[in-house]
C-alpha positions as CSV (number, residue, x, y, z in Angstrom):
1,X,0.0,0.0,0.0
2,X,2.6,2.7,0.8
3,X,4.8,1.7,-2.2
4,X,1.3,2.6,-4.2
5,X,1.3,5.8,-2.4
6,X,4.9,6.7,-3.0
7,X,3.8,5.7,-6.6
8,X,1.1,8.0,-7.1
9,X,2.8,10.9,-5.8
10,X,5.5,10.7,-7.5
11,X,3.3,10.3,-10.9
12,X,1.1,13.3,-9.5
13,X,4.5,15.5,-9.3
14,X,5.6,14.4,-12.9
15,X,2.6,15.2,-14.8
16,X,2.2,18.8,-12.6
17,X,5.7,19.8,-14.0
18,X,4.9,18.6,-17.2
19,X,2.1,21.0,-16.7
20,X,4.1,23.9,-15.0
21,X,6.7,23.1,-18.1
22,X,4.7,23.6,-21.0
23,X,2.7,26.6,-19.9
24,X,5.8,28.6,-19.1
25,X,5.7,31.3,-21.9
26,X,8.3,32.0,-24.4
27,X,7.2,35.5,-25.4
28,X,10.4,37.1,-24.6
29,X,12.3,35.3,-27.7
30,X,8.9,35.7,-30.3
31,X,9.6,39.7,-30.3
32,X,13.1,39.3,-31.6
33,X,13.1,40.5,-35.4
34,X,13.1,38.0,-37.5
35,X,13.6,38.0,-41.7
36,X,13.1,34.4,-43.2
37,X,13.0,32.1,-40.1
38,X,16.2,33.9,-39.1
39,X,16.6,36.1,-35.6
40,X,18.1,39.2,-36.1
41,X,20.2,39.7,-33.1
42,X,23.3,42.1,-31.5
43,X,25.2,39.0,-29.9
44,X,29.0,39.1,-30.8
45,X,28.5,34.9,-31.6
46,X,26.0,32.2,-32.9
47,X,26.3,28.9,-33.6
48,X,23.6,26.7,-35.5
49,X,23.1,23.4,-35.6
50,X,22.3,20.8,-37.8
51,X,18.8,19.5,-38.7
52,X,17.7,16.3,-40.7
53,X,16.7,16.4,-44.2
54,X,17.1,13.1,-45.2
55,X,17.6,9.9,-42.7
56,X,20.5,8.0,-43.2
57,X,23.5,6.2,-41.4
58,X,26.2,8.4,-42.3
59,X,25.6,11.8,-40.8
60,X,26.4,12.6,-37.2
61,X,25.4,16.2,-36.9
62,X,26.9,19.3,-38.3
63,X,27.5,23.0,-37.1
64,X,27.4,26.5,-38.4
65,X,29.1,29.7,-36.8
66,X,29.3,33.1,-37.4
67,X,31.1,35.4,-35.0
68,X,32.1,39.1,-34.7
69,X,35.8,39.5,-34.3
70,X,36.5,43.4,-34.9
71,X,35.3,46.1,-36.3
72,X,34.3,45.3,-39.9
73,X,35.6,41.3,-39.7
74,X,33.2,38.3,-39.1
75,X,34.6,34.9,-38.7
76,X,32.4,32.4,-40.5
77,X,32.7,28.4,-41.0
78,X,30.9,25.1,-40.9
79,X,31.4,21.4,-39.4
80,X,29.9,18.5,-40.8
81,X,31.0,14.9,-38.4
82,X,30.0,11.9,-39.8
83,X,29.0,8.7,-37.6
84,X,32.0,6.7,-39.2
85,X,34.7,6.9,-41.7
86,X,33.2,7.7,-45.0
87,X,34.1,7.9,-48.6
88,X,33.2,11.9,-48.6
89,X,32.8,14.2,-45.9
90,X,31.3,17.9,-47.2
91,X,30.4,21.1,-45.7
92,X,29.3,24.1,-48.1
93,X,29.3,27.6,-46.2
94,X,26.6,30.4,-47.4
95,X,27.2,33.8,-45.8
96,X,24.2,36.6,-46.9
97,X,23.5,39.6,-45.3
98,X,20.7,41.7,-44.9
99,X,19.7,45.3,-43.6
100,X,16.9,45.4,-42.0
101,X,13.7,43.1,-40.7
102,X,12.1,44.4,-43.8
103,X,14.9,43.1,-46.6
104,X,15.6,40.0,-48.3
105,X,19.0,37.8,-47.7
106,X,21.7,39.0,-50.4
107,X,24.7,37.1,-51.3
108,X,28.1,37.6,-49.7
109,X,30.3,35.2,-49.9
110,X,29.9,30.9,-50.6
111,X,32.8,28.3,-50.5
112,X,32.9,24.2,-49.9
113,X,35.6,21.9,-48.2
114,X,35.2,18.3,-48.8
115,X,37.5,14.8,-46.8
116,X,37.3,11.8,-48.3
117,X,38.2,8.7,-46.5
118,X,37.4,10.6,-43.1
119,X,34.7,11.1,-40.7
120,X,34.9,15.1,-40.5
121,X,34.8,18.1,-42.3
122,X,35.7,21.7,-41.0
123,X,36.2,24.7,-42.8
124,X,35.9,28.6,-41.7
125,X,37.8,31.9,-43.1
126,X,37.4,35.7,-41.8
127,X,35.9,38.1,-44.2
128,X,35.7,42.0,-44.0
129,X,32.4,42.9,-44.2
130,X,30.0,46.3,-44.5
131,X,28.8,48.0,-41.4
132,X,25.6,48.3,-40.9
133,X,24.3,45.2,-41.9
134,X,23.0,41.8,-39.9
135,X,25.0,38.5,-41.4
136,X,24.3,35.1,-41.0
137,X,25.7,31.9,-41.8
138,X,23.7,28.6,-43.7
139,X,25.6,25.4,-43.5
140,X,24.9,22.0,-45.9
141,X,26.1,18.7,-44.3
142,X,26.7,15.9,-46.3
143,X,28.5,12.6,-45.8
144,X,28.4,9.6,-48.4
145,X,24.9,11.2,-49.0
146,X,23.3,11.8,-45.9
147,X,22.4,15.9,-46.0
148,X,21.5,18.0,-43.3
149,X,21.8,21.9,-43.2
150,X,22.1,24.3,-40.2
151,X,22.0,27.8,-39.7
152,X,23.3,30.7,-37.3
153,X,21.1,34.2,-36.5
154,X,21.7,37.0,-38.2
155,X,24.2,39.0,-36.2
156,X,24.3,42.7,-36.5
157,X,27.8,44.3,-37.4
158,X,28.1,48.2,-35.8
159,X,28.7,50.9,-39.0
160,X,32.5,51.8,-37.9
């Protein structure tokens, strides 16, 4: 009987956090600007990671950052990890920019670094940039042909 007790309280607590857990409101992060499913924020660093496109064996997880180094200089990159050694291991980096919450993404800059016979792929490079401007980062993960993509905020660089 007092096992059943312990039982049912301890059920009873479980299902009232689940409760208290999912009423908890995230308002605070919905007002952030936001230009095609990307946050618009002032943060000196964001790192985005990798979600499934396809399922597969192959692909591990991937990462994309983007990070304000100095005045007019981002440091952006990608990493693509594979579950095991595989034939090809790729990472292709997309960096756009845009001005406002009210813009469209433009074209910076876009390069790939490929392994073969390995289980990771890393690549990243600094770039002077405009002032003025928010900048993200778009990652595509691929590994013997397992894809996944990932991407950062947009991070706002100060006119200097």
């Amino acid at each position: 009987m007092r096992k059943r007790l312990v039982s049912g309280i301890c059920s009873l607590m479980m299902i009232l956090g689940l409760i208290f857990c999912a009423g908890v409101d995230a308002g605070a992060s919905d007002s952030r600007p936001m230009v095609d499913g990307t946050y618009l924020t002032q943060d000196m660093e964001s790192i985005g990671t990798a979600t499934p496109v396809t399922r597969g064996a192959n692909l591990e997880t991937g990462y994309s950052k983007l990070r304000r180094v100095a005045d007019g200089v981002i440091y952006a990159g990608g990493t693509t990890i594979a579950s095991h050694m595989c034939d090809s291991v790729k990472v292709g980096v997309l960096v756009e920019r845009v001005q406002s919450e009210d813009g469209e993404w433009e074209y910076v800059d876009y390069w790939m670094h490929e392994n073969n016979n390995a289980n990771v792929a890393s690549t990243s490079k600094r770039i002077e940039v405009e002032g003025g401007w928010y900048y993200r980062v778009s990652c595509l993960h691929s590994a013997d042909g397992d894809i996944m993509e990932s991407s950062t905020d947009g991070l706002y660089v100060p006119e200097y």
